[in-house]
N, C-alpha and C positions, 0 to 999 in steps of 0.2 A: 527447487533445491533437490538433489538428486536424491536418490534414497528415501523419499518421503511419501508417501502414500498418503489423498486425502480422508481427513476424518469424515466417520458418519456421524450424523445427529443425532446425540443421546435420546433416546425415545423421551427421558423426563422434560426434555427441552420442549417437544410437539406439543402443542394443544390440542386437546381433544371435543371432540363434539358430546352431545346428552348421550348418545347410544353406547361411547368408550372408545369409537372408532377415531384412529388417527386421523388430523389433517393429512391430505392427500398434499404431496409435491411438487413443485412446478411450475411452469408458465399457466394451467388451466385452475390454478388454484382459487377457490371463492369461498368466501366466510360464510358461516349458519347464516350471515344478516348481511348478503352480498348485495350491492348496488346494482342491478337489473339494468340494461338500459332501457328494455320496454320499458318498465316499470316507469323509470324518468323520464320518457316521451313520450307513455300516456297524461300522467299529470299533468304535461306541459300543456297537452292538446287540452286535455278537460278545463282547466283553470282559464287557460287563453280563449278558447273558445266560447265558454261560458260569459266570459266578460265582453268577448266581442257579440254575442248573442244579444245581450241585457242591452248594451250599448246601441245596436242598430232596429231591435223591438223597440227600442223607447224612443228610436230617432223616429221611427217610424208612424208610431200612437200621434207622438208630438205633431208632426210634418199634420196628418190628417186632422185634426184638430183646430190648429192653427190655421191650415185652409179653412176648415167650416167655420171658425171664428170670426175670420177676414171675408164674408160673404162669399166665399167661393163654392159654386156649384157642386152638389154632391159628385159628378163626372171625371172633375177636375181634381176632388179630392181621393177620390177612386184610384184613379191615375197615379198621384203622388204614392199612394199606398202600395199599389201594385210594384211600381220602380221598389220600392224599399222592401219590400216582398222577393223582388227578382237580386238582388243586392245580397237577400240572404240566403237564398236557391247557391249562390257563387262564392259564400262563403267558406263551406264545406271544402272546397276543391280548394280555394287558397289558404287555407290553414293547413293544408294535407298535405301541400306544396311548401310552405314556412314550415311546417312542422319538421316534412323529409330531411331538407336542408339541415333544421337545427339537431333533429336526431343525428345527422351523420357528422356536425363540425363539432357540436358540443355532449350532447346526453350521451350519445357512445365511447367516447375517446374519457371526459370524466367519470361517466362508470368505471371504463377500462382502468384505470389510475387511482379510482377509487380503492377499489376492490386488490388491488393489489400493492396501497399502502395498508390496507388492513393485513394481507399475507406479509407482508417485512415487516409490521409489527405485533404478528404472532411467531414471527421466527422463521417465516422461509424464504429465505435472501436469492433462491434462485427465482422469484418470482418476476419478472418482466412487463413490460406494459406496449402491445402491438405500436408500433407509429406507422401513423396512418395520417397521410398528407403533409404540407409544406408549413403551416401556420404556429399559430402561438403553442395548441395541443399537440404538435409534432415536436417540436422546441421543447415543451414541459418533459414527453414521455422519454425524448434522448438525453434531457438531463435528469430524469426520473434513471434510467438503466443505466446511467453514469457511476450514479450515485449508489445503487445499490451494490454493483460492480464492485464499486472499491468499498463497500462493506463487504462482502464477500471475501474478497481479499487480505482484507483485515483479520477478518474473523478466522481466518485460513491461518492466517499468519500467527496468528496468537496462540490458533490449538498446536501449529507445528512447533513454536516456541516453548510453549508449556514441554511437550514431549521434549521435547531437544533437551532443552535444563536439565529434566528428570533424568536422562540418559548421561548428559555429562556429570552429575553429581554421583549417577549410582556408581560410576567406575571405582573413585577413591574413597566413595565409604562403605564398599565392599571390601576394600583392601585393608581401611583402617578397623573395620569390625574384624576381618578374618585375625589381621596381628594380635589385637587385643583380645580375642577370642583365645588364640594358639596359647597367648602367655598364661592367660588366668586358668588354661585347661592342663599349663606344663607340655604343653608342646614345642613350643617356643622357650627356651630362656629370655629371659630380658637381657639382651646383649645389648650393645653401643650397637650394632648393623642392623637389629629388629627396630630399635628406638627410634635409631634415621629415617628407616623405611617409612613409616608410621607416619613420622613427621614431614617428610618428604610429598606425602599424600595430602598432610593439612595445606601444604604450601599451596599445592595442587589445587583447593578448594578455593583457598583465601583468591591466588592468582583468578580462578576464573569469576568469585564474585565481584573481585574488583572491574573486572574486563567487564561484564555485565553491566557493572554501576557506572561505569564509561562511558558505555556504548547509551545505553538509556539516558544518562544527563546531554548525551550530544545529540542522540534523536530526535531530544524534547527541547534543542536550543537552551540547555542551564547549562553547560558545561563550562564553570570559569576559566576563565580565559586571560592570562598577564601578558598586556600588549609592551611591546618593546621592539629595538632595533635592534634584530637578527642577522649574522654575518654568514652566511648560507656556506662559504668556504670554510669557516670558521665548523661550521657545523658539521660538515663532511669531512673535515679532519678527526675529529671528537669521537665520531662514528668509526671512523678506521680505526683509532686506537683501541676502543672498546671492544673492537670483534676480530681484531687479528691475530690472537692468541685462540682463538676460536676457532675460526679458518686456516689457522697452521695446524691445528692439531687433528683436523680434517682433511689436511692434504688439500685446500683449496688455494688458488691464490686469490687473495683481497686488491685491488685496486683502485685508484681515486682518479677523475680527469674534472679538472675546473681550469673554466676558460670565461674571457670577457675581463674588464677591469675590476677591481676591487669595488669602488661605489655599485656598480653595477650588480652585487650579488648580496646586497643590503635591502632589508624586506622588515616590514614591520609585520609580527609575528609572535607567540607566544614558543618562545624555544623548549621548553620542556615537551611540548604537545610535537612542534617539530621535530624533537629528537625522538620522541614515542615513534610518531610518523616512520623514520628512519632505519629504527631496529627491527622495530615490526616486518620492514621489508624486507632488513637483510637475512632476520630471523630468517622468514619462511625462503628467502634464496638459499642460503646456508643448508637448509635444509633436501632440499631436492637438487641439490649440487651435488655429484659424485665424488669422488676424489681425484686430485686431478685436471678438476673441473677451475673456473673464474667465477671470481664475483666481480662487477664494476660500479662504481657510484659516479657519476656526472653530476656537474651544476654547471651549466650556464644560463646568459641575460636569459630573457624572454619578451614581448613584445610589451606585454604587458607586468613584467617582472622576473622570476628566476624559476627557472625547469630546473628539477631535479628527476635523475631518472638511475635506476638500480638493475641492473641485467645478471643474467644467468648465464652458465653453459650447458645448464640442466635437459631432464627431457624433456621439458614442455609441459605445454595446456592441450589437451583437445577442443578442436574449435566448438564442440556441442557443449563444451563444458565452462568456456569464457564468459557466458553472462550470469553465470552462478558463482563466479569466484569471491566475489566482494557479499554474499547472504553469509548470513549468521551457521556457523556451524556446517559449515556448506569443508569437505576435502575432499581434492583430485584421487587420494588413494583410500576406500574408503575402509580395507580391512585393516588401514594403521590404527594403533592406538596410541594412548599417552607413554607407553611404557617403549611405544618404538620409535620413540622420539616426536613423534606427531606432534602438535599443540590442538588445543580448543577448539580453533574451528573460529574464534571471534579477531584474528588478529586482522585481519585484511578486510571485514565489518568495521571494525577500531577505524582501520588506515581512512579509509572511503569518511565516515562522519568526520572524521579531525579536518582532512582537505576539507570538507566543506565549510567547517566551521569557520577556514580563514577565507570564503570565499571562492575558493580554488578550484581546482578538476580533476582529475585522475584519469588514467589510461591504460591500458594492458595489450601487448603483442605479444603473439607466442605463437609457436607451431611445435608440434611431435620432434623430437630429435633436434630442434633449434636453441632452443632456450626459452627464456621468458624476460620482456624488457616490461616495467613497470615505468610510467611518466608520468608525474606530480610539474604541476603547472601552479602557481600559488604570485599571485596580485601584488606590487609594490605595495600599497594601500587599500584599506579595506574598512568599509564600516565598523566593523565591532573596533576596531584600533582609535577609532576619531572619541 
């Protein structure tokens, strides 16, 4: 999102070692109680070794024994002992050989993995896990850095979030403190134009908790939903009416084009959520439309049901700017504020979760000095509807 700067990690967050010293950061990060890989591939060696030791001394007692039992010549049993003597000269070399192997497919790659879900669950999400070879522990440590990835991600998202809120809320209860401040100090009269102000600012609030509580029941998949049959012309008429006393008093012209048969622009669909869908778009066209300037709404069939698409004659997107349109609090002009007509920053966040929720897709072309077309693509039929 533009404008955003990543947060750093509150020192309280770090855990610390006995001496006070922070955990250090990063892909070489290892815990006071880190998983060595020597460490796990000498054990291996001692414990397997050990057992194969015990195992071929005592085959070997046995073997000589059992010859001298069976009447065999002390030579013969000499013999058998020696072989099992030479047996153990070569075990040394073939555990060293097993051992190599297992150090490099298992004891080092589960260290590696170890040791740095110990770092992502003290708190350093940049921590990483080498992949090293083709196998199951290649497999583990790519979905291991997957995973922590989009924790990282998350976690990013939620401090730029937290910030964002904070920034949209201070605007209007600065404004709503200053007025209430000026009157109680006699700076202000209580006129009917301080009173609106004031109130004007709570609107300001309520609007964008609601757009928050929108946007979050649709993230989270609860966003109730009243399925019905949708008349898509029907609804792009509705919209014209709504915003053309808007658009004239803008010096824009508003326009509507539907094409295809009437069955054909019928969608099952929650219309409220579709008409939100609608204004939201023409909103933010309205608004970076010049005077002067077109607005147009389309609907026709679609392969799979009804495109609706909303164009500008505005200035554009910048193409560095296109895959940032649809985040939360994310605007093309970023020294606008609420008071220069801007909005929130959540309507085209809004737009993007509602298409999904019936299914649907969304689309954006734009270029500098072109305009901007917007295309909502939305399924005949759709799960949540059945």
């Amino acid at each position: 999102m533009s404008g955003k700067e990543p947060c750093d990690w509150p020192q309280a967050e770090r855990w610390r070692q006995g001496d006070g010293a922070p955990w250090p950061r990063g892909g070489r990060w290892q815990s006071r109680h880190g998983r060595h890989p020597g460490l796990l591939f000498a054990r291996f060696v001692a414990v397997f070794g050990l057992f194969v030791l015990l195992i071929l001394g005592g085959f070997g007692l046995l073997v000589y024994f059992v010859v001298r039992l069976a009447g065999g010549d002390s030579q013969t049993a000499a013999l058998l002992w020696l072989s099992t003597c030479g047996l153990l000269l070569l075990l040394p070399l073939t555990v060293g050989w097993i051992g190599r192997r297992a150090f490099r497919g298992i004891a080092k790659p589960l260290a590696a993995t170890m040791n740095a879900a110990d770092a992502v669950a003290a708190g350093d999400l940049t921590a990483r896990v080498p992949v090293t070879g083709r196998g199951e522990f290649g497999r583990l440590a790519l979905s291991f850095n997957r995973m922590v990835e989009e924790l990282e991600l998350a976690d990013q998202r939620r401090r730029n979030l937290t910030a964002d809120v904070a920034h949209e809320l201070r605007t209007p209860l600065q404004v709503i403190q200053g007025n209430l401040e000026g009157v109680l100090d006699g700076v202000y009269a209580p006129t009917p134009e301080h009173i609106a102000a004031t109130l004007e600012e709570t609107r300001q609030l309520a609007r964008l908790v609601e757009d928050l509580r929108v946007l979050s029941q649709a993230e989270a998949g609860q966003l109730p939903m009243h399925w019905e049959a949708v008349d898509v012309a029907e609804l792009i008429t509705d919209a014209w009416t709504s915003f053309e006393g808007q658009a004239e008093a803008a010096g824009i012209a508003l326009h509507t084009e539907v094409t295809g048969a009437p069955e054909q622009l019928v969608i099952s669909a929650d219309y409220g959520r579709l008409d939100q869908i609608l204004s939201n778009l023409l909103v933010n066209a309205l608004r970076h439309t010049p005077a002067g300037g077109a607005v147009t709404m389309r609907a026709a069939p679609w392969a799979e049901g009804v495109q609706i698409q909303v164009s500008d004659s505005g200035a554009g997107i910048a193409a560095e700017d296109l895959p940032y349109i649809f985040d939360r609090f994310w605007r093309g002009e970023r020294a606008r504020t609420h008071a220069d007509g801007a909005g929130s920053g959540l309507g085209l966040a809004i737009v993007r979760q509602l298409v999904q929720a019936h299914g649907g897709r969304i689309a954006v072309v734009s270029a500098l000095g072109e305009g901007t077309t917007f295309t909502v693509e939305l399924p005949a039929q759709n799960s949540g509807s059945k």
